[in-house]
ZAMI-596231 format. One record per residue (C-alpha): chain; residue in one letter; residue number from 1; x, y, z. Coordinates in pm, whole numbers, padded with zeros to 5 digits. Example, Ala and Ser with C-alpha at 12.3 -4.5 7.8 and 13.67 -1.06 7.14 Angstrom:
2
<vodren><guro>A</guro><lumro>A</lumro><baro>1</baro><X>01230</X><Y>-00450</Y><Z>00780</Z></vodren>
<vodren><guro>A</guro><lumro>S</lumro><baro>2</baro><X>01367</X><Y>-00106</Y><Z>00714</Z></vodren>
END
This chain:
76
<vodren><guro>A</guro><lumro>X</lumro><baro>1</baro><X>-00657</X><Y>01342</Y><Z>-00421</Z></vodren>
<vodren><guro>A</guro><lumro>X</lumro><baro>2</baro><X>-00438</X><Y>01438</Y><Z>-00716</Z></vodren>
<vodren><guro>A</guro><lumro>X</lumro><baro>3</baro><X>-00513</X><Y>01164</Y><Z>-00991</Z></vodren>
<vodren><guro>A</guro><lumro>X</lumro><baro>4</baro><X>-00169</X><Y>01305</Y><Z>-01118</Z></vodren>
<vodren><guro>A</guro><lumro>X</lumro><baro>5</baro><X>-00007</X><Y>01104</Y><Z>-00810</Z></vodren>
<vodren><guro>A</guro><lumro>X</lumro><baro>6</baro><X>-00110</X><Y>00787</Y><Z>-00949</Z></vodren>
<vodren><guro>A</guro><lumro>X</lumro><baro>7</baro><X>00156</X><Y>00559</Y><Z>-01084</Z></vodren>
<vodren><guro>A</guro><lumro>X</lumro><baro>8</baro><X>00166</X><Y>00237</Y><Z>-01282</Z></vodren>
<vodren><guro>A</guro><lumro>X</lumro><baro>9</baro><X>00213</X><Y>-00078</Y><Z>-01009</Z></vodren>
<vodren><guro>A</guro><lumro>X</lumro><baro>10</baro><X>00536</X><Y>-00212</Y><Z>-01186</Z></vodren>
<vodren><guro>A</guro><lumro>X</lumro><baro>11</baro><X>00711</X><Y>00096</Y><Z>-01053</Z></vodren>
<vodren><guro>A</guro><lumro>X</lumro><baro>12</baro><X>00607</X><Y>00028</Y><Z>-00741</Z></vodren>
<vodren><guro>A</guro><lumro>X</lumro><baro>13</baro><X>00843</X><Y>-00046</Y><Z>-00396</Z></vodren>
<vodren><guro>A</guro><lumro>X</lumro><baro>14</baro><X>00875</X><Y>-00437</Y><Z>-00313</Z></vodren>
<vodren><guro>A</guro><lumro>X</lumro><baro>15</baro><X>01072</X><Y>-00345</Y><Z>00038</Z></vodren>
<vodren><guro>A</guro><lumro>X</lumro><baro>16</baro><X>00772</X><Y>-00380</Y><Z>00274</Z></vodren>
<vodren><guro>A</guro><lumro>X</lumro><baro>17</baro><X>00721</X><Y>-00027</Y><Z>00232</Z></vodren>
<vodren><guro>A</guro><lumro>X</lumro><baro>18</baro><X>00367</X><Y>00016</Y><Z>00240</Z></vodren>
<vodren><guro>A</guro><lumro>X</lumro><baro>19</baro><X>00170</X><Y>00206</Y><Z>-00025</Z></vodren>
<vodren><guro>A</guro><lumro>X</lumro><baro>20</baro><X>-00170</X><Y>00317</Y><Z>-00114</Z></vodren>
<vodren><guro>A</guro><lumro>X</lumro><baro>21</baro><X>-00327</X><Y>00098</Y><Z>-00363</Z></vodren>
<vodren><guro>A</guro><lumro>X</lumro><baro>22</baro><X>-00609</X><Y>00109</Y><Z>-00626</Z></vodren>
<vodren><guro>A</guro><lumro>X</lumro><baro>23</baro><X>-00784</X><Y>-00158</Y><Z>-00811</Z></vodren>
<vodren><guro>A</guro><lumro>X</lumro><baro>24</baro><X>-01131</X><Y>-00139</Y><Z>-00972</Z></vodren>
<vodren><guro>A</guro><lumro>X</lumro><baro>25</baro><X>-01228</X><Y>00203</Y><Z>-00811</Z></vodren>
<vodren><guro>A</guro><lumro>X</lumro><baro>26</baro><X>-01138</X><Y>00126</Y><Z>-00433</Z></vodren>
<vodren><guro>A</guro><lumro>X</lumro><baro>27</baro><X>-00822</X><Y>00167</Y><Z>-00309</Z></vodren>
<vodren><guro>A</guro><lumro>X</lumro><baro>28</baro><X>-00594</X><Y>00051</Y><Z>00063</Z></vodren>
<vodren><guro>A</guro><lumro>X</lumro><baro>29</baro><X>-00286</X><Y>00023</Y><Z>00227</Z></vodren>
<vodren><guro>A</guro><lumro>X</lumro><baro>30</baro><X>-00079</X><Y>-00275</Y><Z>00074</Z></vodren>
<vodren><guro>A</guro><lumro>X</lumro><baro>31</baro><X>00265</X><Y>-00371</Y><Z>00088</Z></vodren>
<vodren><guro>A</guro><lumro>X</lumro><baro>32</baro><X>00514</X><Y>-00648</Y><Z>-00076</Z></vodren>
<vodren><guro>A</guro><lumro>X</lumro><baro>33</baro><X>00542</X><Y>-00961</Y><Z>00069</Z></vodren>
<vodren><guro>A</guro><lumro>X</lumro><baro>34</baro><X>00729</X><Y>-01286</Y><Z>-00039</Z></vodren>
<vodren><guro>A</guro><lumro>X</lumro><baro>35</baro><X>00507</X><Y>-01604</Y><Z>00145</Z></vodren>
<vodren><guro>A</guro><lumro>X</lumro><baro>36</baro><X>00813</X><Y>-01792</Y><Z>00343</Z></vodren>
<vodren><guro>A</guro><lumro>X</lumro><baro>37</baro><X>00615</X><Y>-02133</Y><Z>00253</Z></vodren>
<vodren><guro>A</guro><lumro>X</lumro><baro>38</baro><X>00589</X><Y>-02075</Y><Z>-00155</Z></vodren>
<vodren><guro>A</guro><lumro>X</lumro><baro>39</baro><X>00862</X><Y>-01792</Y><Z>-00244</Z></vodren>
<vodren><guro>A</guro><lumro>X</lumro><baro>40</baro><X>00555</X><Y>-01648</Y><Z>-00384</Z></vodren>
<vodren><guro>A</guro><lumro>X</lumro><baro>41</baro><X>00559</X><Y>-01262</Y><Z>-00414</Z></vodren>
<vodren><guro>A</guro><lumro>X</lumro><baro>42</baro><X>00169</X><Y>-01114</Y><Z>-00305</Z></vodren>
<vodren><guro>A</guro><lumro>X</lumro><baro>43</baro><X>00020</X><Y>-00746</Y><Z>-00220</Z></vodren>
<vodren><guro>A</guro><lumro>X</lumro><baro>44</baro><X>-00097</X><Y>-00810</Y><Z>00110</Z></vodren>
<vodren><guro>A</guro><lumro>X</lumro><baro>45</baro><X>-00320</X><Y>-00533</Y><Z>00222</Z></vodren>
<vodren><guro>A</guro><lumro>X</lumro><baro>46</baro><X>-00255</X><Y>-00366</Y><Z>00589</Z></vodren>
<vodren><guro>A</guro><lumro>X</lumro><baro>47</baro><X>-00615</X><Y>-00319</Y><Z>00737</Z></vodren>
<vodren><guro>A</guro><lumro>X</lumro><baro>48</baro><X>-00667</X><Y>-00161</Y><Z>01107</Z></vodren>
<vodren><guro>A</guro><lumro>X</lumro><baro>49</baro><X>-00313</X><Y>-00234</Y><Z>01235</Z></vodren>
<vodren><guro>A</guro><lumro>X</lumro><baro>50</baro><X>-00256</X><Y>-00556</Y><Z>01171</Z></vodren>
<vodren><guro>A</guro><lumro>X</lumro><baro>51</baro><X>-00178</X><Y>-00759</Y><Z>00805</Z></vodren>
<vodren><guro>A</guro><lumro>X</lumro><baro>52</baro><X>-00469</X><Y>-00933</Y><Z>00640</Z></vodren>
<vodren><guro>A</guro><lumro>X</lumro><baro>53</baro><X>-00422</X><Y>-01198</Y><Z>00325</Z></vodren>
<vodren><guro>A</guro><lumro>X</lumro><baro>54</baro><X>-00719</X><Y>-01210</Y><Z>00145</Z></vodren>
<vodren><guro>A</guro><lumro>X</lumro><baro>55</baro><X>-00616</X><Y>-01368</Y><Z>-00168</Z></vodren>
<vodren><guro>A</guro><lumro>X</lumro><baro>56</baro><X>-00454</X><Y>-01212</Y><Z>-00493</Z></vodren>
<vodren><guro>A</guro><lumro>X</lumro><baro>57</baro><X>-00618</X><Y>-00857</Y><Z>-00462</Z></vodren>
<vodren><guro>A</guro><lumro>X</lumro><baro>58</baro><X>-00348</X><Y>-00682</Y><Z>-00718</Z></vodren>
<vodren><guro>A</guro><lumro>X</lumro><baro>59</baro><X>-00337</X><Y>-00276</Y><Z>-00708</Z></vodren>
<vodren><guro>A</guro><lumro>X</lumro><baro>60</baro><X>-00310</X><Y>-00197</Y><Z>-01082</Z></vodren>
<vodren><guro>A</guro><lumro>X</lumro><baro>61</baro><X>-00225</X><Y>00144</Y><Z>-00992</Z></vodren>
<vodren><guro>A</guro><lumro>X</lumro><baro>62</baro><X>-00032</X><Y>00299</Y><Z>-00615</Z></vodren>
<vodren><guro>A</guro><lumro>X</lumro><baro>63</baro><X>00113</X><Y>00632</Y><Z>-00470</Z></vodren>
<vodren><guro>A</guro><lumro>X</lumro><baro>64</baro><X>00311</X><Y>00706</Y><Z>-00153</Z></vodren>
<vodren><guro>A</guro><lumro>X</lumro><baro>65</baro><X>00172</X><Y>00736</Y><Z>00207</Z></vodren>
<vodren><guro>A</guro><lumro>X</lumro><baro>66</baro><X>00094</X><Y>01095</Y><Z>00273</Z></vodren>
<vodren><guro>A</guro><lumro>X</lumro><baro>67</baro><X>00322</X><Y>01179</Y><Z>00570</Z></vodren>
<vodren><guro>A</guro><lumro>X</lumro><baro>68</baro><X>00157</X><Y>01207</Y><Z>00952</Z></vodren>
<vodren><guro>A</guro><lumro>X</lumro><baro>69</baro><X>00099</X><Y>01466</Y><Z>01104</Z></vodren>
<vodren><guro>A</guro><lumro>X</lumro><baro>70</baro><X>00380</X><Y>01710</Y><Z>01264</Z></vodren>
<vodren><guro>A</guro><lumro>X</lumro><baro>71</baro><X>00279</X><Y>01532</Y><Z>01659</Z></vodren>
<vodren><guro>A</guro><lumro>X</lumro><baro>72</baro><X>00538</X><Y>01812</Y><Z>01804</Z></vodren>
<vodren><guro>A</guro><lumro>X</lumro><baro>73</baro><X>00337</X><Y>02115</Y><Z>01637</Z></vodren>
<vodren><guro>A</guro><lumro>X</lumro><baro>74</baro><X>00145</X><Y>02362</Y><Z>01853</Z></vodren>
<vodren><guro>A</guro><lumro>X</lumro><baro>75</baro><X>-00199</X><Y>02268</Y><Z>01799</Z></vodren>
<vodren><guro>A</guro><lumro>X</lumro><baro>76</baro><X>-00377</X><Y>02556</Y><Z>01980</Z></vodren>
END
């Protein structure tokens, strides 16, 4: 991974669109997210297909999704 990619968190999308983020040398899928019950604005991490809170874990550091793969490509 190109440490090059990495970009400072305050530049980061707060549209839902998730991201890859690092904090203190591991790094996950997160995404913004305002809680409905305190207007309170949290990085909630995306973990095996479904959204996970586990507390204030805030990415200091984030970079685009690399795209999928091409699924109508020849693969022979």
């Amino acid at each position: 991974m190109d440490k090059s990619q990495w970009q400072s968190i305050e530049t980061a999308p707060k549209d839902g669109t998730p991201i890859l983020g690092y904090c203190d040398g591991k790094y996950t899928t997160v995404y913004w997210d305002v809680l409905w019950f305190s207007g309170k604005g949290i990085w909630q991490l995306v973990e095996e297909g479904y959204e996970a809170l586990y507390g204030d874990w805030n990415p200091k550091y984030w970079m685009p999704l690399p795209e999928g793969p091409n699924e109508h490509e020849d693969h022979n």
